[in-house]
N, C-alpha and C positions, 0 to 999 in steps of 0.2 A: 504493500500500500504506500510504504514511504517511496518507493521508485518510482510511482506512481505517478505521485504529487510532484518528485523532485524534476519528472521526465516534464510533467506540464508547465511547472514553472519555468524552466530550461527553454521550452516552445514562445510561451506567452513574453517573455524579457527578447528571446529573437526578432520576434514579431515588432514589437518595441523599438528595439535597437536598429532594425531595416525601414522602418516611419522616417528615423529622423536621419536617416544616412538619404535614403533616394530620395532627391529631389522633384520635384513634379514639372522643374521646367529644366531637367540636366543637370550637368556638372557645372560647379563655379560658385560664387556668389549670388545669394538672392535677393529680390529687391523690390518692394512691392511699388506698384505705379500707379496704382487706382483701389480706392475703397469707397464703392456705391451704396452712399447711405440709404436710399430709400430702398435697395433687396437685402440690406442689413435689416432694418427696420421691419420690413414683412414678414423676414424669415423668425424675429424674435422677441419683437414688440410691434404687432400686429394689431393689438386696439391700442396705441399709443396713436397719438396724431401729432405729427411733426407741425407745433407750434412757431418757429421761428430759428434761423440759423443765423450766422454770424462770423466776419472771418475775425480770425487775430494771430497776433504774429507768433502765435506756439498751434496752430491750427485752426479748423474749423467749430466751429461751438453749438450744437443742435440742442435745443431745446422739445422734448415731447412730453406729452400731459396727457392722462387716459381721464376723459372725461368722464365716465361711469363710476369711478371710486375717487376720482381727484389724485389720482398717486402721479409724481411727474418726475424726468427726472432729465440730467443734462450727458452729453456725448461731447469730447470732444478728439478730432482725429488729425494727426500733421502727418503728413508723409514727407521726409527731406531726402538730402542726397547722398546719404552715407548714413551709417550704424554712427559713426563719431558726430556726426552732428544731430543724429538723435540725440545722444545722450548730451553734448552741448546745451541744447535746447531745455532737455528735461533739468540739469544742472541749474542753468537760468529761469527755468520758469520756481523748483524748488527755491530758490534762492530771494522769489519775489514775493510769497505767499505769507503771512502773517505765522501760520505756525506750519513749521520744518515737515514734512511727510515722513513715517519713518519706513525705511528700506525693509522689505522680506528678504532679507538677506541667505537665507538657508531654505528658500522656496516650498513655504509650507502653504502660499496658496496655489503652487502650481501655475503661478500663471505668467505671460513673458521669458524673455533673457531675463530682464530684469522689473522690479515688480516694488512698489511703495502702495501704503496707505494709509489714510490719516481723518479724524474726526473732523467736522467742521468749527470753527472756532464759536460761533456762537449759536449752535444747535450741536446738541450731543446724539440726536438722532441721524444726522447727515453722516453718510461716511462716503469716501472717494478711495477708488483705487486708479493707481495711474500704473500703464507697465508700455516696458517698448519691444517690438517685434520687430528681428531684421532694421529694416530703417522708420518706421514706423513710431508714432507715441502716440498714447491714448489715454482719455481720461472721463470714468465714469463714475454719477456721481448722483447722489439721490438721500433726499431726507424723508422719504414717504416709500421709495420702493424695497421691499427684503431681500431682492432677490440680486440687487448691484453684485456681490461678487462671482454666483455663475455665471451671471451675463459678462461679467470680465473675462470668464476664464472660456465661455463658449465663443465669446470673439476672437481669443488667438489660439483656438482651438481651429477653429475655421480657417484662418487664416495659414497656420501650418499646412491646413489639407484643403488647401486652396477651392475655397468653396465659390461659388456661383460667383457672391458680390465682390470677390478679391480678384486680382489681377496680378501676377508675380512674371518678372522678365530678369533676366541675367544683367542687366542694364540701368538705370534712373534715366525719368524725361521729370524733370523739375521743371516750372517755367523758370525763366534768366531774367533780371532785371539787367538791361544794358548800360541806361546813363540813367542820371538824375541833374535834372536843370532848373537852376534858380534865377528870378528875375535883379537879384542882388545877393550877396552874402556878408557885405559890410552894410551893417543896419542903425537908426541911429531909433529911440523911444517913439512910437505914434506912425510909424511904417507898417507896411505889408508887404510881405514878402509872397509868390507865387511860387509854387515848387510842384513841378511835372517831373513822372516817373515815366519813364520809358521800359516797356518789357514787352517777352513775348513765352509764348508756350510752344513745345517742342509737337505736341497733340491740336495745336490749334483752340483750345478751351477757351470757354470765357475767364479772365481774370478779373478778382477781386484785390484792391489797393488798400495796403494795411500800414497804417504806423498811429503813432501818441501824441499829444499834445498841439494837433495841427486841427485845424478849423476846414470843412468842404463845402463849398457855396453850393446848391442846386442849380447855379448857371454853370458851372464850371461843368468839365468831362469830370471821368470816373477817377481817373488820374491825375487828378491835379489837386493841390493843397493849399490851403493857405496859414502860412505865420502871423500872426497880427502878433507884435512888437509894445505888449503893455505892462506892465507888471501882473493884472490879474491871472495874463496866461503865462508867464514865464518864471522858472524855479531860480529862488534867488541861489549865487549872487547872479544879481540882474545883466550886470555888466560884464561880458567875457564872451568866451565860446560856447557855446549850447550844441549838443550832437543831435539829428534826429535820424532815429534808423527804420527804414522802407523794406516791407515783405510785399509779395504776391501771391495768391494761393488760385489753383484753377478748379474745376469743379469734379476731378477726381481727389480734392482734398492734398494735391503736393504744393508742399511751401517751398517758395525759391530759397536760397541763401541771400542775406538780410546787404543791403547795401544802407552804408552813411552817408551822410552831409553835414556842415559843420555853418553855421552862422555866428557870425560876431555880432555885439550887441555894442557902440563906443558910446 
């Protein structure tokens, strides 16, 4: 009986160990290109209704709300151009957040390379798990729903075994931000500065234009900013350099690599 067990355990750890060896798109590195929210969405929160999306420069931010119980909860997905600048990203976004996430370090939720999660600061019911896959970060996050961490762990579950809404290629198509152009960079109190982003996407997507502290007229394009030069919008000290840093994201959810610009305030 114990050859038994020992023969099927010996089966079942191969079987295991042959998942994460063959690749489903060859040999090489993997790289995800595309993750299609809304057959994410149908395949796992199906009476959820995608309320509202949003880009930002760590990803895309989907909000959905099941209106029959009220339980809602938030998504959000970045895809970059390397496994190093996921975890850049995730570094930085960690690093922004009021309270630290702590690492699963010894992977007892099983879920990602690598895998944090942390209560909300001011609901002890909220809890978030953030984990990154290949080049991938994600972050799910819900003060109402119980079931946040299977759903974590059934998304990079899927995504290993490259399900329907995933898309994996040996390759990254990021969009590329090319230039970034201002109508000044020596600025003096009670100016406007204009600031158009230039980019393109390798896929032809629509892009979405992301950065902080910058003001978007409804006359302007999608791409263009504006700095108003007042003190209510700018971090003291008033007077210096100010950096702002410009993402793109296209509607497979990949974030470019972040370009700067520097204005002087004299």
């Amino acid at each position: 009986m114990k050859v038994k067990s020992l023969s099927l355990l010996i089966i079942v750890l191969s079987l295991i160990s042959c998942e994460k060896v063959i690749s489903p798109i060859g040999d090489g590195e993997i790289f995800i290109t595309e993750v299609n929210f809304e057959k994410l969405r149908k395949k796992h929160l199906s009476n959820f209704d995608l309320v509202r999306k949003r880009g930002k420069w760590c990803g895309r931010e989907y909000f959905l709300k099941n209106f029959n119980d009220s339980t809602s909860l938030y998504i959000t997905i970045g895809i970059f151009s390397s496994y190093d600048k996921t975890s850049l990203t995730v570094d930085k976004y960690n690093g922004s957040i009021w309270i630290m996430p702590q690492e699963d370090t010894v992977g007892v939720f099983g879920i990602g390379e690598k895998c944090w999660w942390m209560p909300a600061p001011f609901s002890p019911d909220t809890v978030s798990y953030l984990f990154i896959r290949y080049n991938s970060f994600f972050i799910v996050n819900s003060h109402t729903y119980s079931s946040i961490q299977d759903l974590a762990r059934a998304i990079d579950r899927d995504i290993i075994n490259n399900a329907e809404y995933v898309e994996l290629s040996n390759k990254t198509s990021v969009p590329i931000i090319n230039s970034i152009k201002t109508s000044k960079q020596l600025v003096s109190e009670g100016d406007t500065v204009k600031i158009s982003v230039q980019a393109n996407d390798p896929n032809n997507e629509t892009l979405e234009y992301i950065t902080t502290g910058l003001m978007h007229f409804e006359s302007d394009p999608e791409n263009v900013f504006n700095l108003v030069i007042l003190r209510d919008y700018i971090p003291e000290p008033f007077i210096g350099l100010h950096k702002y840093e410009f993402t793109v994201i296209n509607e497979s959810n990949e974030v470019s690599d972040e370009m700067e610009i520097k204005i002087e305030i004299q």
